[in-house]
N, C-alpha and C positions, 0 to 999 in steps of 0.2 A: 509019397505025394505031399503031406503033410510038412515032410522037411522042406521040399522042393520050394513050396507056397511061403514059408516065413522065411529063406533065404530071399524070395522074389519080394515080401515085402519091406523085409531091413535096405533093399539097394535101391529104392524106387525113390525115397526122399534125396537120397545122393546124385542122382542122374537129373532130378530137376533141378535140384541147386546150380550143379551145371551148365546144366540148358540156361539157367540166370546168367552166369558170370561169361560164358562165352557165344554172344548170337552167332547165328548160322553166317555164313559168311554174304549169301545174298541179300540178309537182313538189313533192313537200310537203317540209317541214323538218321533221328531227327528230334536229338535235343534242343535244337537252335531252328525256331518255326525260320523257313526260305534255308535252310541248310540240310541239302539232302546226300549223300555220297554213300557209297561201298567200304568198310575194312579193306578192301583189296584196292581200290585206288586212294586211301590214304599214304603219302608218303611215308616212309617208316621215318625219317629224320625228324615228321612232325610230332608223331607219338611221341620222340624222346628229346625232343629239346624246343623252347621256343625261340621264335623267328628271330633275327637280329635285328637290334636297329636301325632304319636308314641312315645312310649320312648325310650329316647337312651339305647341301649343295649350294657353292659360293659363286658369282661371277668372275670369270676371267680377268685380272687385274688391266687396266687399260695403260696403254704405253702412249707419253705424249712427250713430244718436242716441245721444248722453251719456245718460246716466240721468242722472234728479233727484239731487242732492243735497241735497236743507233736507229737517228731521226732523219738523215739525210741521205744515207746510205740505201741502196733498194732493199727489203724486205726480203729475204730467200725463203721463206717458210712458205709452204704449202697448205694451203685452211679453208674454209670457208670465213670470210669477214668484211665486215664495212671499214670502211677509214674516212673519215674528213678532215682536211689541213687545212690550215692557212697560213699563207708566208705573208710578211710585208717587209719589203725590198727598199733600198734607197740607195740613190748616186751611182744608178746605171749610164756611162760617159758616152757608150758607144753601144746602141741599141741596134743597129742594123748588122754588126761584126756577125760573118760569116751566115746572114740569115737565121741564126740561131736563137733570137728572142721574137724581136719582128722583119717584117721585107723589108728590102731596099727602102731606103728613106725616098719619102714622094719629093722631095726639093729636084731631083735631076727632072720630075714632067714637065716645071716651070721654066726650066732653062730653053734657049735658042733651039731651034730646028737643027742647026749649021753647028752649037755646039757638040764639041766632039764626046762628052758625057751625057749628051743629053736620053733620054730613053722614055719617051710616054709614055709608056710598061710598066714603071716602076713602081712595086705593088704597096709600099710601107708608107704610113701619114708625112704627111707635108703641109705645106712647103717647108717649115723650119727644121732647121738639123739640132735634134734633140741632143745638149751636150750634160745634160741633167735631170734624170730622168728618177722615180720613185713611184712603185705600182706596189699593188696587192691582190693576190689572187689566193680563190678558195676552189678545191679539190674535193669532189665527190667521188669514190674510189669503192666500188665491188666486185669482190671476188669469188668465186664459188671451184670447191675443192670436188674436180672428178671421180677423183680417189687419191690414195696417201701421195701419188709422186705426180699427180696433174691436177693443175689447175689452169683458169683461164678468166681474164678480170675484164674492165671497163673504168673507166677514167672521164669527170666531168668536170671542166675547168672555169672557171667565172673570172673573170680577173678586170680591175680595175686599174687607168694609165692617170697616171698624175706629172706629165711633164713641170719643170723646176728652173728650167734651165736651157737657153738656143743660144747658138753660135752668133752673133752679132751680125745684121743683116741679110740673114737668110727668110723672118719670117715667124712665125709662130702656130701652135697647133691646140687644139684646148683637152680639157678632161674626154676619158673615155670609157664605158665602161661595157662589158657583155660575153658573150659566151668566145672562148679562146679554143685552141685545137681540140679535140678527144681523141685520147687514146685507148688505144687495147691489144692484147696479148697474151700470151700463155707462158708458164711458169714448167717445168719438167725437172724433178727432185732425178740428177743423174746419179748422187750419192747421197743418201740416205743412213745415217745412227745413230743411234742414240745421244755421237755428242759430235760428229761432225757432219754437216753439207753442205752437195754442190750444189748450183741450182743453175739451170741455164733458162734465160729469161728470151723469149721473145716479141717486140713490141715494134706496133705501128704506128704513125701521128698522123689525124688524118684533117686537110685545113678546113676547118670548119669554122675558122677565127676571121674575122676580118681585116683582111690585113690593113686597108686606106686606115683604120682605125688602132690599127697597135695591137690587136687583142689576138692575132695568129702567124703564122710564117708562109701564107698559102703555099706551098708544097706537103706533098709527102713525104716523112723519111721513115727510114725501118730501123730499128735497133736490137742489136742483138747483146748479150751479157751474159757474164758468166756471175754467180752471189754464191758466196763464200760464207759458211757458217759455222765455230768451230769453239766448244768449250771445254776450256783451258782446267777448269777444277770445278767445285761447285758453286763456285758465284764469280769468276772469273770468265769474259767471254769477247772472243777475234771475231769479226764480220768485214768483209772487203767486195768489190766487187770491180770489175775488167770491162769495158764494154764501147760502144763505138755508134754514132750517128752516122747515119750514113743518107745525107738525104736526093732525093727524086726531083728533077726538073730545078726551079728554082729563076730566081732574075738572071740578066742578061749583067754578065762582069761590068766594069767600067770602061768606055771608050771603044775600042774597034778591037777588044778582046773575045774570044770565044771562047773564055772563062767562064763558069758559074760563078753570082756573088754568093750563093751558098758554098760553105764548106763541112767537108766530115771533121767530125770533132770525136777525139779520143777520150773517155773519160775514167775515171779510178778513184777509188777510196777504199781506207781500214780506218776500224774503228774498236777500239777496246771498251769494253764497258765492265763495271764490277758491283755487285750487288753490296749494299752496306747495310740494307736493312731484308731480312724475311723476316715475316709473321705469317698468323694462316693464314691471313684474307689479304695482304699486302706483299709488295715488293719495290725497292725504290733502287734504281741502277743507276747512277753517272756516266756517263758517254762522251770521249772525246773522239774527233772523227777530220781526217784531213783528207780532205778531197780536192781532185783537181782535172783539170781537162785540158789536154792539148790540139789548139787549133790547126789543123793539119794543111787549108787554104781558106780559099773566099776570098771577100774582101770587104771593107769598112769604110765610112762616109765622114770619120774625124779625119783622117789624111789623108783620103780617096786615093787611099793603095791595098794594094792587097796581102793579103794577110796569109803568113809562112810560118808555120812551127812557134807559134804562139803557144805560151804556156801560161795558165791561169788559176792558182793555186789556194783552198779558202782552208780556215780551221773552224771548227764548228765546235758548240761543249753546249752540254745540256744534259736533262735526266728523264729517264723513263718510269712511270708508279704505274703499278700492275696491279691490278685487285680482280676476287673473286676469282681469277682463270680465266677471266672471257673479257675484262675490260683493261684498256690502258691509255694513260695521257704521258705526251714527249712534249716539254717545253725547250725551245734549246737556240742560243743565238750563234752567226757564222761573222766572219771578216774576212773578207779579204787580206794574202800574205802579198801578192804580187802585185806590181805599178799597173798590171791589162787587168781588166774584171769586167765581170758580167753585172756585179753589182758589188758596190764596196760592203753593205751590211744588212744580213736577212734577220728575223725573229720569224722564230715557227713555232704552232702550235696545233696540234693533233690530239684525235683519239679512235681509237682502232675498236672494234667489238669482234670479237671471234666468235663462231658459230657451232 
């Protein structure tokens, strides 16, 4: 008994120490006051190593298309953005050619009953036959981007008539100034990447101009186009665009024809442009751009004949400065190559804000 008893108490210090170093397994932990848990629902990985560090999490890099650069050429690009133009035009010879700037010149409502051009109809200012003509019009222009491959805009034209010039004996007509067609239309990215697109445009004019006044073409037309967007290297860039007037009703031909004096007019431009200067907040491009439009009929009130496969051809040169990513201004002048013009020489001036 005796032995029994100092074996029993040499092991009794050892079984406590124990009981120290390893709690019972329901024993709960709570070295960390609000930290309560079991040995048996800690992870074993936690016991032997700690946690790793998050990784930093970045945003997705954002992929964006160049905007257009050329000032006369349609815009192909898809965006949300405001624009305001202004052109000022001079030595328009024949303003009534194909119904395409304004109506029928009013000088035929003055003529005879009995004559055979006569037409009280005829929606375009008179009486004088404008043979020299110089306007200016400003563009309100919003667009707003669907998504990456549609958009759909709105167009507000203001436009002032400054006749210059009447054919001798017909008359005369004075200044004029006010609200000109609106248009609007939708834009559909058909091709879409990084460095080349199609864009197919389509646009309506709706006459909201007054025509007795100069400042609209009273009809509708529809136009449809194709804009072309295409870069060549990294500061090198093609922009062209295909596209067609095609317009609705219109005045009565000349004479006892059952012509329209409106005609559809075919129109086309490329334009090369090339960056000479980036910086980070800056970019300045040069832009030459030949555009041209072939008159496909109608008719016109300088030779009161009408009008066949008329070709009308300008060159345009000017530069684009791009800053911040979201702003740009296009200063840029046009002339006239061909003896028929819509106008012998425009000056534009714009600035676009993307959104």
């Amino acid at each position: 008994m005796k032995s029994a008893l100092t074996v029993l108490f040499l092991l009794m210090p050892l079984a406590a120490a124990g009981q120290q170093a390893l709690p019972a397994a329901d024993e709960r932990v709570t070295g960390n006051p609000g930290l309560t848990f079991t040995l048996e629902e800690l992870p074993p990985a936690w016991l032997l190593e700690s946690p790793a560090p998050k990784a930093a999490t970045q945003a997705p890099a954002r992929r964006t298309r160049r905007p257009s650069m050329v000032g006369y050429i349609n815009d192909g690009s898809i965006r949300s953005q405001f624009r305001i133009r202004f052109d000022t035009s001079s030595e328009i010879d024949d303003p009534d050619r194909a119904e395409f700037f304004y109506p029928k010149c009013g000088c035929y409502r003055d003529l005879p009953a009995d004559h055979p051009a006569s037409d009280p109809d005829a929606a375009g200012p008179g009486p004088g036959i404008a043979s020299n003509l110089d306007f200016q019009q400003l563009y309100l222009q919003a667009e707003y981007a669907l998504n990456d491959r549609l958009s759909v805009y709105g167009e507000l034209p203001i436009r002032w008539l400054r006749p210059q010039g009447f054919v001798p004996g017909t008359g005369a007509f004075g200044d004029e100034a006010g609200l000109s067609d609106l248009r609007a239309g939708a834009k559909w990215g058909m091709l879409a990447t990084e460095t080349t697109a199609v864009t197919l445009q389509l646009q309506g004019t709706f006459p909201t101009g007054d025509g007795r006044k100069g400042l609209g073409v009273e009809h509708f037309s529809f136009e449809p186009a194709l804009l072309y967007n295409q870069s060549l290297n990294e500061r090198l860039r093609l922009e062209g665009q295909f596209g067609v007037v095609l317009p609705s009703g219109g005045s009565d031909g000349i004479g006892t024809t059952s012509e329209s004096f409106a005609g559809n007019v075919i129109y086309y431009g490329i334009g090369p442009s090339v960056e000479v200067y980036r910086g980070d907040d800056w970019r300045v491009a040069p832009v030459v751009e030949l555009v041209g439009w072939r008159v496909l009929g109608g008719y016109q009130t300088s030779s009161f004949s009408e009008v066949e496969d008329m070709d009308i051809v300008n060159l345009k040169v000017g530069s684009r400065f791009d800053f911040q990513d979201s702003h740009s201004v296009y200063v840029g002048y046009g002339r006239a190559l061909t003896d028929s013009v819509w106008y012998k020489h425009v000056l534009r001036l714009e600035y676009r804000r993307a959104f």
